[in-house]
N, C-alpha and C positions, 0 to 999 in steps of 0.2 A: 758521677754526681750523686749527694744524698740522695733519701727519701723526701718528698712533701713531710714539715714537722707543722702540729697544727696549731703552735704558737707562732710560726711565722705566716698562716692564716689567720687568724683573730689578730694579728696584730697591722696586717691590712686591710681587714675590714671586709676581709673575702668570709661567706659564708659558705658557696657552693663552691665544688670543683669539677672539674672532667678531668683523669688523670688516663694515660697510655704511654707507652713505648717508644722509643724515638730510634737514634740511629743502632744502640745494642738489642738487639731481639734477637741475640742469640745466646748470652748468660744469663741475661731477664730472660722471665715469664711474664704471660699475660699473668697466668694464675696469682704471681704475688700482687698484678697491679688490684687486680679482685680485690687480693686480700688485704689490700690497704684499702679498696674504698669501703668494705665491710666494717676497718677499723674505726675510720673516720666517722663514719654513722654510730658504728657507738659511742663516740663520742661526741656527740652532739650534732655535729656537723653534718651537711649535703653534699653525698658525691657521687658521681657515676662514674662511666670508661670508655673507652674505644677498645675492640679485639685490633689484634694487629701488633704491626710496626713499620721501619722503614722500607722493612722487605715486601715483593711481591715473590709469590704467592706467602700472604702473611702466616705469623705463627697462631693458634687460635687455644682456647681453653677444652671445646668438644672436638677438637678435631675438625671445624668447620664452622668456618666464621658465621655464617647465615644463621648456624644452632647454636651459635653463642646467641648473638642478635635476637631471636624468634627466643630463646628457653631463659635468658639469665637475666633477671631483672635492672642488674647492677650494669648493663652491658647497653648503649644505646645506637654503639655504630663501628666504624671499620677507621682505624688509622692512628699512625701519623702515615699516612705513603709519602711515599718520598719522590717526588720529580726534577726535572730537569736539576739535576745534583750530581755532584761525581760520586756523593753516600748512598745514590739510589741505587737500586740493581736493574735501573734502564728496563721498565716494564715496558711491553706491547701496549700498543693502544686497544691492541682486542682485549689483552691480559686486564688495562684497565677500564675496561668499558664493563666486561664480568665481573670485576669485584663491585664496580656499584652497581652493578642490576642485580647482583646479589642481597649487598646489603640493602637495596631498595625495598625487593620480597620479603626479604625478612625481618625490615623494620613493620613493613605493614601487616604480617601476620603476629608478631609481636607488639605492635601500639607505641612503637618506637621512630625515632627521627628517622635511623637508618643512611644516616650520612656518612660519607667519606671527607675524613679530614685529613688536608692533604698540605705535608712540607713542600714549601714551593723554594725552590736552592737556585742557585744565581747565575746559572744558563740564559741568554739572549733569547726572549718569546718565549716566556717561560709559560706563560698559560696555553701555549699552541696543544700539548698535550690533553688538556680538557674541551680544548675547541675539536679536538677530533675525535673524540669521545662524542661529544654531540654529533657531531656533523656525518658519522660513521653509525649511529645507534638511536632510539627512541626515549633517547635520556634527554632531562633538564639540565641547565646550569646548576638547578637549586638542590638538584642532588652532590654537591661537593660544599666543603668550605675549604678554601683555599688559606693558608696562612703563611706569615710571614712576608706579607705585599708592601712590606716598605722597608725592604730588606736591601734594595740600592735605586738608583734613581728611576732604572729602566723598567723596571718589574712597576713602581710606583706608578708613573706614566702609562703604563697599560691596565694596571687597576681601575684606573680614573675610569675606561671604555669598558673592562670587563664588567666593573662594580655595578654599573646599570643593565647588567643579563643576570648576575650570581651574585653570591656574598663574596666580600671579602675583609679579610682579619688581618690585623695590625696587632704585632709584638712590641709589647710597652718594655717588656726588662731588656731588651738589647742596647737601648740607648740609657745610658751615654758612653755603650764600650763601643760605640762603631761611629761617632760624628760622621767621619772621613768618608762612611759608605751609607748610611742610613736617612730613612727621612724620620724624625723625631715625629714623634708620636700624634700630642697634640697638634703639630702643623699636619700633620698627614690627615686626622680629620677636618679637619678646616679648610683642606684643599681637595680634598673628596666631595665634599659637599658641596664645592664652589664649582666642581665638575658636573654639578649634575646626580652625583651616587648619591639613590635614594637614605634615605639615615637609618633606615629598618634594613638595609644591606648590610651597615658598617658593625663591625664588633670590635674588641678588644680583649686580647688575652696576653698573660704574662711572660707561658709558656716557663712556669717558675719551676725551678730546680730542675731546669731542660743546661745541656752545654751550649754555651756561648765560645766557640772554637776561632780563634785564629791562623789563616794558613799563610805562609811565605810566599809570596804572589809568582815566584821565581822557581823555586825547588819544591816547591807544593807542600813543606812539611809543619805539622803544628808547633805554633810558636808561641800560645798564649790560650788559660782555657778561664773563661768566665762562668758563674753560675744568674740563670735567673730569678729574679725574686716577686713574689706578689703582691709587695708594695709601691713598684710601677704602676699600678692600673691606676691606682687613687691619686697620682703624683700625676701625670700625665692627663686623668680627667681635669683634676683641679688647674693646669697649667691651659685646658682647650680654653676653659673657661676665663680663666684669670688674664691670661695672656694672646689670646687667639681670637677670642669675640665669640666661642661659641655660645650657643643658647646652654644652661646648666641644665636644661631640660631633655637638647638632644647629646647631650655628653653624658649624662647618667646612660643614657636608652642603650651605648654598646658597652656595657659590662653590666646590663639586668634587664631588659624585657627584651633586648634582640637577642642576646642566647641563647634565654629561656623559651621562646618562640621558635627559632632556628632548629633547636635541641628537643623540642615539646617538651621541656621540663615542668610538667604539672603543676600548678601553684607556686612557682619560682617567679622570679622578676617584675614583679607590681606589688604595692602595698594595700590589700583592697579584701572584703570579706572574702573569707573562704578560702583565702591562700595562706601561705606557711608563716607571715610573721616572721621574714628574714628583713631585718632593720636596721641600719645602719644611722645613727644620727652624730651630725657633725656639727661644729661652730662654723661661723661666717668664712673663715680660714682656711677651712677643709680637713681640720686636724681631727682624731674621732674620740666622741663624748660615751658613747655607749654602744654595746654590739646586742644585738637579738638573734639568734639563729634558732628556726623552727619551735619559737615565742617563749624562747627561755634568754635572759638576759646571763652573757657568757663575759 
């Protein structure tokens, strides 16, 4: 998959990013994902990272995720890790109960989230691994965010229970290359919420310019590769609303002040004194009129 281009950012209305590693971390570098969110910010734009990727024990920039986390500004937490997946490298649950009491410390000696954001893949109780992480260790739910939870019916269905302990993230660019296995976006918050999942749990991520892989359910082998793109999140908000009954008010909240909260991204996600002047204004329609990013009109 390309790079993030940050024309196919402003032209969805995205101003911040979190950019990391996914299943190759091992011809990727974190170092280049650094060195694209340095790009980004020069150019206008808001971006941070995850150290990491799908692998455990992750690959890191200092040799050591915790002094990525604790020393590097641009760096707020640990992941994609990769579970219940056949792309994972089948961590321990001691293995990952360390990596986030890791990155726990060294978000707090650093002023950072220190979360683990974690690929959840399409094994039966798939969140069983983070339940025993807790149930094994002195950890929160709220030290993970879990994504990809509406990635087929059964992981969805367990969202609905988990979402009222921990967060959980919902992938807007998958759909509409998975009808047959996904729950569509804007229905998935509509039925989160009808469950009970508080709305400061729910987020939304694109997961843009991440692979969209198809396997042959028989011979296991890839038969179709999609990319994702960052103009699902505003296509997907607009539909909770349009189509679904959400309030416009809690369909903004997960793609700008539950992230920004989540993530403690400083001055990100409200429009209100003192914060960065990321502005997004639209017509009745949803289509967009004007963009602001850290209160320069782009």
């Amino acid at each position: 998959m390309p790079e993030l281009e940050l024309k196919m950012m402003l032209e969805a209305g995205v101003t911040t990013v979190i950019g990391c590693l996914g299943t190759d971390g091992i011809t990727r570098t974190v170092e280049s994902v650094l060195m694209k969110v340095k790009t980004l910010r020069a150019q206008g734009v808001s971006a941070w990272m995850y150290t990491g990727s799908y692998q455990v024990p992750p690959p890191s920039i200092l040799g050591d995720t915790m002094k990525d986390i604790a020393l590097i500004d641009e760096v707020i937490g640990i992941g994609e890790i990769a579970i219940s997946d056949h792309r994972s490298s089948a961590p321990s649950i001691a293995e990952l109960a360390r990596l986030a009491g890791n990155a726990r410390v060294a978000g707090m000696i650093g002023g950072k989230a220190g979360i683990v954001n974690m690929h959840m893949g399409d094994a039966v109780d798939p969140f069983r691994p983070i339940h025993r992480v807790i149930e094994e260790s002195e950890l929160g739910y709220k030290q993970f965010l879990p994504t990809h939870c509406n990635r087929n019916e059964y992981i969805f269905k367990d969202a609905k229970e988990y979402g009222k302990k921990g967060y959980v993230d919902i992938t807007t660019s998958s759909y509409p290359y998975y009808v047959d296995e996904e729950i569509k976006p804007a229905v998935a918050l509509r039925e989160l919420l009808e469950s009970g999942v508080p709305i400061e749990h729910i987020t939304f991520t694109s997961d843009a310019c991440g692979s969209l892989p198809g396997f042959d359910p028989i011979s296991g082998k890839l038969i179709k590769m999609e990319m994702g793109l960052p103009s699902s999140i505003l296509r997907e908000i607009k539909e909770a609303v349009q189509d679904e009954g959400v309030s416009l008010e809690n369909a903004l909240k997960v793609a700008t002040s539950n992230p920004a909260d989540i993530l403690k991204l400083e001055g990100k996600g409200r429009i209100q004194k003192g914060y960065e002047a990321d502005i997004l204004l639209l017509d009745e329609d949803f289509n967009i009129v004007h963009l602001m990013a850290n209160g320069q009109i782009i």
